[in-house]
N, C-alpha and C positions, 0 to 999 in steps of 0.2 A: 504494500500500500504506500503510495507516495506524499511526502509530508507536505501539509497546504501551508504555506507562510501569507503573511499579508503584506507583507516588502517585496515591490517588485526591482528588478532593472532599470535605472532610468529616473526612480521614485528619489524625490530629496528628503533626506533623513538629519536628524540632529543624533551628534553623539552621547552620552546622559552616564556613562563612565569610563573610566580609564584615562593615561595621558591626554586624548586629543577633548576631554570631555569639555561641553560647553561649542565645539565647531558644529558646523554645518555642511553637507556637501551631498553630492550625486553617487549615488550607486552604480558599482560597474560592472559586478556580478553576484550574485546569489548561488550560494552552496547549501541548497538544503537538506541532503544526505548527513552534514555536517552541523548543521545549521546557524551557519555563518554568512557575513555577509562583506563585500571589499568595497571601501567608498573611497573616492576620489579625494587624491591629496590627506589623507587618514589613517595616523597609523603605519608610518612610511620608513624603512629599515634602508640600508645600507648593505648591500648585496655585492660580492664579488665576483668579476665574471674572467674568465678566460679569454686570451684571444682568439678570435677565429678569421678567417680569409672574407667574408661577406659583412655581417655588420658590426664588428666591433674589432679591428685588427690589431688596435692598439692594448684590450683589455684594459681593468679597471675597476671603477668602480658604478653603480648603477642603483636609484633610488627605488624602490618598489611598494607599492602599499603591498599592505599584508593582511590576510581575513582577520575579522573580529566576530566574537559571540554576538548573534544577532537581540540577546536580552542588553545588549549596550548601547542597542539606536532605537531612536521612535523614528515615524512618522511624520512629518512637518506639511500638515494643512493648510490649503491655501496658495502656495507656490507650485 
């Protein structure tokens, strides 16, 4: 049976705990197996990548948001 959330893609949510608490932003994917969600600009880690020949030759460093417990964001009505 597959899990119904009320958060969609797309949907603008406010954060309500952890570091980014108190922002606002856009959803950019929902994992609801997981039931977590990844918002834009939220949440954002420090990731190391490897070089490779096509897009990043140089390797580095690369900013990534990262999922969060979907009991950390509401809903923001009206926008």
């Amino acid at each position: 049976m597959a899990i119904k959330l009320k958060i969609k893609k797309g949907d603008t949510v406010k954060i309500i705990a952890g570091d980014d608490k108190g922002k606002t932003g856009e959803v950019i994917q929902v994992l609801p197996s997981k039931r977590q969600v990844i918002v834009k600009d939220c949440k954002v880690a420090k990731k190391t990548v490897k070089p490779d020949q096509e897009k990043n030759p140089d390797g580095g460093f690369v900013n990534k948001e990262m999922p969060m417990d979907i009991s950390n964001v509401t809903k923001v009505e009206g926008e």
